[in-house]
Every structure is written in structure tokens, then in C-alpha cells.
DOVOLUM-445239 format. One record per atom (N, C-alpha, C, CB): x negated, y, z. Coordinates in steps of 0.02 Angstrom, whole numbers, padded with zeros to 5 digits, always signed. Glycine has a CB too. Example, Ala and Ser with C-alpha at 12.3 -4.5 7.8 and 13.67 -1.06 7.14 Angstrom:
<recs>
-00660-00284+00390-00615-00225+00390-00660-00165+00390-00565-00224+00452-00642-00112+00354-00684-00053+00357-00645+00002+00394-00704-00030+00286
</recs>
This chain:
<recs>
+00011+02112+02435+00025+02120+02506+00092+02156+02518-00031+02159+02540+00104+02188+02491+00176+02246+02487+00220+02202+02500+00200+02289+02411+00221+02150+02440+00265+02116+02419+00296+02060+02456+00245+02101+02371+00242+02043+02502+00253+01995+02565+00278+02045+02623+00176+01952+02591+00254+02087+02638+00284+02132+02676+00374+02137+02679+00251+02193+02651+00382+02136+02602+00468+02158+02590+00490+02094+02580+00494+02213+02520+00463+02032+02555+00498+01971+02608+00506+01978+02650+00480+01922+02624+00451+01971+02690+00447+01947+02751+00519+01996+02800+00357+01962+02777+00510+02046+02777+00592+02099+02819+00644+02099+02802+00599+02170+02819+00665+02056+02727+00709+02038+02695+00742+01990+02727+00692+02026+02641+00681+01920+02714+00700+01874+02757+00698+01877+02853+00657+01823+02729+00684+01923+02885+00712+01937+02934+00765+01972+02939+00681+01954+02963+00782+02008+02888+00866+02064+02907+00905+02004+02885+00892+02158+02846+00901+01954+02848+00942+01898+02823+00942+01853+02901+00901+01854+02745+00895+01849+02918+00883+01768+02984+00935+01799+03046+00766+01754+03033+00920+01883+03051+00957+01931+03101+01033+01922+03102+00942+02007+03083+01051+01939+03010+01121+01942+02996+01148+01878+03009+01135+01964+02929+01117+01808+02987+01122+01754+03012+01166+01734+03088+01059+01744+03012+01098+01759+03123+01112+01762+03209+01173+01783+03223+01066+01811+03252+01174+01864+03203+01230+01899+03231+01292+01892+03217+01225+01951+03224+01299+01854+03156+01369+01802+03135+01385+01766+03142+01387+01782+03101+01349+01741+03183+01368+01683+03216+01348+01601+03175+01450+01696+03226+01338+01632+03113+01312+01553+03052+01279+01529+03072+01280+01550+02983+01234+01527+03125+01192+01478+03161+01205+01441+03213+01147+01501+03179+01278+01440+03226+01302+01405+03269+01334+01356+03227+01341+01440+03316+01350+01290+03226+01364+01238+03192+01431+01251+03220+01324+01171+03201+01450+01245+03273+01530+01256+03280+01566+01289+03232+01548+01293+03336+01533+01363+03218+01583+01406+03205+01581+01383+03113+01564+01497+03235+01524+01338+03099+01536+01301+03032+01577+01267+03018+01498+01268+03015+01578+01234+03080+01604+01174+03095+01716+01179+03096+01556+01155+03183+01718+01244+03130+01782+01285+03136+01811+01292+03054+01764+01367+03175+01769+01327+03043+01782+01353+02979+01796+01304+02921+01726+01393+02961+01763+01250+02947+01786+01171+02886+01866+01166+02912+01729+01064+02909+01864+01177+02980+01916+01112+03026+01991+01175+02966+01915+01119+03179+02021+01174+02938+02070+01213+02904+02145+01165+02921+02045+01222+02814+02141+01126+02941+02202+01077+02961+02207+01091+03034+02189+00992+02946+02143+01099+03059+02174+01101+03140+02139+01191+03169+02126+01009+03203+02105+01167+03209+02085+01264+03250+02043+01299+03185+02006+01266+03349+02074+01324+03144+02015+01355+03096+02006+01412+03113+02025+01359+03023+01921+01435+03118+01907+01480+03121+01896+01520+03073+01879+01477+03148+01907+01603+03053+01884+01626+03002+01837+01660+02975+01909+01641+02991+01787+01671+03034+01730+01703+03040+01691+01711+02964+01691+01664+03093+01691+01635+02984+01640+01648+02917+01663+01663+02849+01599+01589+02905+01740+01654+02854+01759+01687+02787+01752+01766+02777+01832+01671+02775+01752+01809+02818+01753+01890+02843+01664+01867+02805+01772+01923+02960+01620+01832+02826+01544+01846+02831+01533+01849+02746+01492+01778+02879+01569+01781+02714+01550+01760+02631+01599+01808+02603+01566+01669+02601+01634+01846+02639+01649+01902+02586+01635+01948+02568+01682+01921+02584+01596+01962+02645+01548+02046+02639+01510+02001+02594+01493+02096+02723+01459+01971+02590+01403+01927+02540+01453+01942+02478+01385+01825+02561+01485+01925+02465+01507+01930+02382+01547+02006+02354+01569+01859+02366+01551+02032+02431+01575+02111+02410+01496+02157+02398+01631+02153+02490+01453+02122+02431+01389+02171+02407+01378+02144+02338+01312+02164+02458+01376+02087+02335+01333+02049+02256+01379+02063+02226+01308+01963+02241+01466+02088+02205+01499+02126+02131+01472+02196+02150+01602+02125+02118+01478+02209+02191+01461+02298+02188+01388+02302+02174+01477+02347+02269+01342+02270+02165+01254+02282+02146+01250+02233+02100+01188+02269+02212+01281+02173+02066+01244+02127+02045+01233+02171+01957+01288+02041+02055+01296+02193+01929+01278+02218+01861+01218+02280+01866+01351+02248+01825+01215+02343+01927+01194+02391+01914+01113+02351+01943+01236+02459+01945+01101+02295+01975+01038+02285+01990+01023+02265+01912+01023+02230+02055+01026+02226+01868+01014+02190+01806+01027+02268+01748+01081+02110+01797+01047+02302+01789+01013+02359+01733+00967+02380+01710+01016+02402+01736+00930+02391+01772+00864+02389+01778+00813+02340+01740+00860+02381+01839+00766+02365+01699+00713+02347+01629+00681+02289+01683+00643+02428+01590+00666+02287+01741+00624+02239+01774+00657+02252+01866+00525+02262+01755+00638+02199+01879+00678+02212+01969+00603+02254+01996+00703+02106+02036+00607+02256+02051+00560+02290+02103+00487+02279+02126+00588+02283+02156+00497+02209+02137+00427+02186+02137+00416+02127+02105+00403+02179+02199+00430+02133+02045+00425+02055+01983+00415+02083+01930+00496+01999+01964+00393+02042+01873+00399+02082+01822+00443+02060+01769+00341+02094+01800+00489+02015+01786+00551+01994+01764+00585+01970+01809+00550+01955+01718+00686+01961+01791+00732+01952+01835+00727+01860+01817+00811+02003+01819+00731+01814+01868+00747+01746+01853+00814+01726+01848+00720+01707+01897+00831+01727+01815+00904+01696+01815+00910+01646+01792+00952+01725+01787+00936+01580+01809+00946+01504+01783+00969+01515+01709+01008+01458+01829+00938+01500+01666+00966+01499+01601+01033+01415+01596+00882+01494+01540+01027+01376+01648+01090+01302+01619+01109+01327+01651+01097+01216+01620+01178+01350+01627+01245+01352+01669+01296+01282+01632+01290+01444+01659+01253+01222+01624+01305+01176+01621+01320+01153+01683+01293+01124+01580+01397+01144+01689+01411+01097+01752+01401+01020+01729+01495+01109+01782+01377+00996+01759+01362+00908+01746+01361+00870+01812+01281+00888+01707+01358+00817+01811+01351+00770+01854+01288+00778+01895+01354+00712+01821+01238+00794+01885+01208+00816+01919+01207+00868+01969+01185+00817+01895+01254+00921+01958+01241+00993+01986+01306+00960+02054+01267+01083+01915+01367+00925+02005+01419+00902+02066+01375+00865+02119+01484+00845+02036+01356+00813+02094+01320+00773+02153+01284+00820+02216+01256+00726+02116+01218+00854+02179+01203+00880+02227+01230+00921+02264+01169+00894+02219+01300+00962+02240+01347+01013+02271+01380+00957+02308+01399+01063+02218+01394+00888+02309+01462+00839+02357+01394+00830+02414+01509+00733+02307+01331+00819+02410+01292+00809+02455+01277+00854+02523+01248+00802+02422+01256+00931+02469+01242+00990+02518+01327+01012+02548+01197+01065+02469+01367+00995+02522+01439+01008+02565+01460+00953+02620+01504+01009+02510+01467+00894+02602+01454+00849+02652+01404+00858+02724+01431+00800+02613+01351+00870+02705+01280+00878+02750+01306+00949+02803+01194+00902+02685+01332+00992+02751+01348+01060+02786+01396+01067+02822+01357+01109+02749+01444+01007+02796+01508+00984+02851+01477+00956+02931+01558+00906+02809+01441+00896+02904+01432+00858+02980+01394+00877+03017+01414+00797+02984+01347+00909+03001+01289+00960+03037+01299+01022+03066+01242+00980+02992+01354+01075+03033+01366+01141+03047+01301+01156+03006+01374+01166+03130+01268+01153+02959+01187+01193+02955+01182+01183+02890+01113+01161+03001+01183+01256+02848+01141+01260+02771+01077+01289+02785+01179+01310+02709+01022+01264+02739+00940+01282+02747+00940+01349+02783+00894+01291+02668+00971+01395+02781+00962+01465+02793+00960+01460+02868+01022+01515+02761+01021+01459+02880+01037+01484+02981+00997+01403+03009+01171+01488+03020+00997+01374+02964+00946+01293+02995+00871+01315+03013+00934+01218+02920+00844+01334+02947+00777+01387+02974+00785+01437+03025+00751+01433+02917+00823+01492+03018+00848+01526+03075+00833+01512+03140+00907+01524+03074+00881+01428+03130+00884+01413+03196+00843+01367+03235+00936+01398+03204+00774+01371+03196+00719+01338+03214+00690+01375+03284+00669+01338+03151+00679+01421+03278+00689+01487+03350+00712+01455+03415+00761+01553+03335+00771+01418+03403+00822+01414+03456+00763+01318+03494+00940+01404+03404+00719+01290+03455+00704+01242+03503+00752+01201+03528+00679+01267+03549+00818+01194+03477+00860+01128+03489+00836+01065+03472+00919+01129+03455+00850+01003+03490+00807+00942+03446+00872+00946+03387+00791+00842+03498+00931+00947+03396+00943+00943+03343+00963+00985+03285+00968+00915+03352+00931+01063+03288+00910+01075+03232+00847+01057+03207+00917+01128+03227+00773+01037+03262+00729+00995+03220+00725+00946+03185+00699+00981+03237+00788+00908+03227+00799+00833+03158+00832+00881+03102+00873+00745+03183+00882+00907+03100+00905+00928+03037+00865+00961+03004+00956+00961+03038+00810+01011+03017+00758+01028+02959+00710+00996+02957+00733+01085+02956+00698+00929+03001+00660+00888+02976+00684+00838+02912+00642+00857+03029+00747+00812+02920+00772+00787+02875+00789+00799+02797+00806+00781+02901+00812+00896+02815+00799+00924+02744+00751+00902+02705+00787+00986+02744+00690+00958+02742+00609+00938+02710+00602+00869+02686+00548+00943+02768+00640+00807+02707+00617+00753+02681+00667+00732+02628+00603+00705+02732+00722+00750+02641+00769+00757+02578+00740+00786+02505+00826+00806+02601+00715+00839+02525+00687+00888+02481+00631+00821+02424+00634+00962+02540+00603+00826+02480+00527+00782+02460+00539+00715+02421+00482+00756+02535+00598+00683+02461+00639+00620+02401+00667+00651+02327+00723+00582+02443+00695+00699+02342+00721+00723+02280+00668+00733+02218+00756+00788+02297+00633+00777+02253+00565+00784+02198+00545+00728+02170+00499+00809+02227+00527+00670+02226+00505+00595+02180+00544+00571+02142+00492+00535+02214+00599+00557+02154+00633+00522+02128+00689+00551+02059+00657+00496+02184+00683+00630+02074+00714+00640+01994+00641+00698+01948+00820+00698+02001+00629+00690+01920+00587+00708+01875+00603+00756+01824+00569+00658+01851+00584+00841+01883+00590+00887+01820+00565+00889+01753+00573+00936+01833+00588+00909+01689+00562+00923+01623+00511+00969+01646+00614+00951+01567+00436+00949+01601+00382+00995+01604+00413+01077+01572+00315+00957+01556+00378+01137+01602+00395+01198+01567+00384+01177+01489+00346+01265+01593+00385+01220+01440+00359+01232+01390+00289+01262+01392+00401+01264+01361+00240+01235+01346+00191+01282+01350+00178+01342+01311+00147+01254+01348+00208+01406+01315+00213+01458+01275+00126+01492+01265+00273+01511+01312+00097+01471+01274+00043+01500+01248-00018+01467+01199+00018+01523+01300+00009+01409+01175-00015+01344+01134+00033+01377+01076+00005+01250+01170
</recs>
């Protein structure tokens, strides 16, 4: 229960910070692509605080024997770049271009009762759901056999 608790306020100080930056407005996404004509820079000021907190905590959090409420840190063990990882990175950049909306401020902006952020997280979810069928994760290992 704890543990849903400190989601659940996590992912609201995140949906908040969202709001108050304006990332839930597709324009100011939308600005921030446009770099040839009115660019806005908002959101560059926003992904920097984001990457000025994650160098200043990311080594001293992974110091730590176990994180907070897990009992191990997940970290992606493939760091190959392949054709796969591009594709899906030319897709979610494309999508994030014509929409103004990554999953985050898109959930966010489920709140707001636009139709068209409901088509766009309707569309995710079904994106999502094609993806699963149609590419076929490797089973885990079974480490206890």
C-alpha cells in the first residue's frame, strides 16, 4: 500500500510539473519542433532541468545496495542500438511531432476532455496493443529450473 501511495504522488508531482510547463499543450511541442521558423524554447529550459536533476542523482541514487521501494534497481541490460530501437525512436518522434503529445502530458491531458487528446490516447493504447501482437518478446529465462 505505501508503495502505491508514493506512485500515485510521484506520478501526480510529474502530471502537475507536466501542466505547469506547459508540455501539455501541443503547441508549445509543436513550437519547439518548428526550429526554422517561431521556435519556442520552453521546453528546452524544461528537458534540461530533467537532465540537470538525473546527472546530479543518477550515480549517487545507484549507490545505494537496493532503491526505496524495490528490491532491485531495473536497468535495461541491451544497450545495442539496432534497427529496431531506431524505428521505434523515427515513429515516437514523428507521432510527437504531428500531435504535440508524448504518453506522459497525453495522459495528463486526459483531464482536459479534449476529443483530440482522446483520439490520441486512444490510438496509443492501440498502437501499444499492435505492437505487442505483432513483434514477439523473447520468453524471460527461467532461473529457478
Amino acid at each position: 500500500m505505501k508503495q502505491q501511495v508514493i506512485s500515485f504522488l510521484v506520478g501526480l508531482m510529474f502530471g502537475i510539473g507536466l501542466a505547469v510547463s506547459g508540455m501539455t499543450n501541443p503547441q508549445i511541442v509543436q513550437g519547439f519542433l518548428d526550429v526554422l521558423g517561431n521556435w519556442d524554447y520552453r521546453l528546452a529550459l524544461v528537458m534540461a532541468g530533467a537532465v540537470g536533476v538525473h546527472l546530479a542523482f543518477y550515480r549517487w541514487i545507484l549507490g545505494r545496495t537496493t532503491p526505496l521501494l524495490a528490491t532491485r534497481f531495473e536497468i535495461p541490460a541491451n544497450r545495442q542500438i539496432d534497427r529496431r530501437l531506431l524505428t521505434g525512436a523515427a515513429i515516437f518522434g514523428i507521432g510527437w511531432g504531428l500531435a504535440g503529445f508524448c504518453p506522459g502530458p497525453a495522459i495528463t491531458s486526459l483531464a482536459s476532455f479534449r476529443i483530440e487528446v482522446l483520439v490520441f490516447v486512444s490510438m496509443m493504447i492501440a498502437g501499444m496493443q499492435l505492437a505487442n501482437r505483432l513483434i514477439r518478446q523473447p520468453e524471460p529465462a527461467n532461473l529457478g529450473s
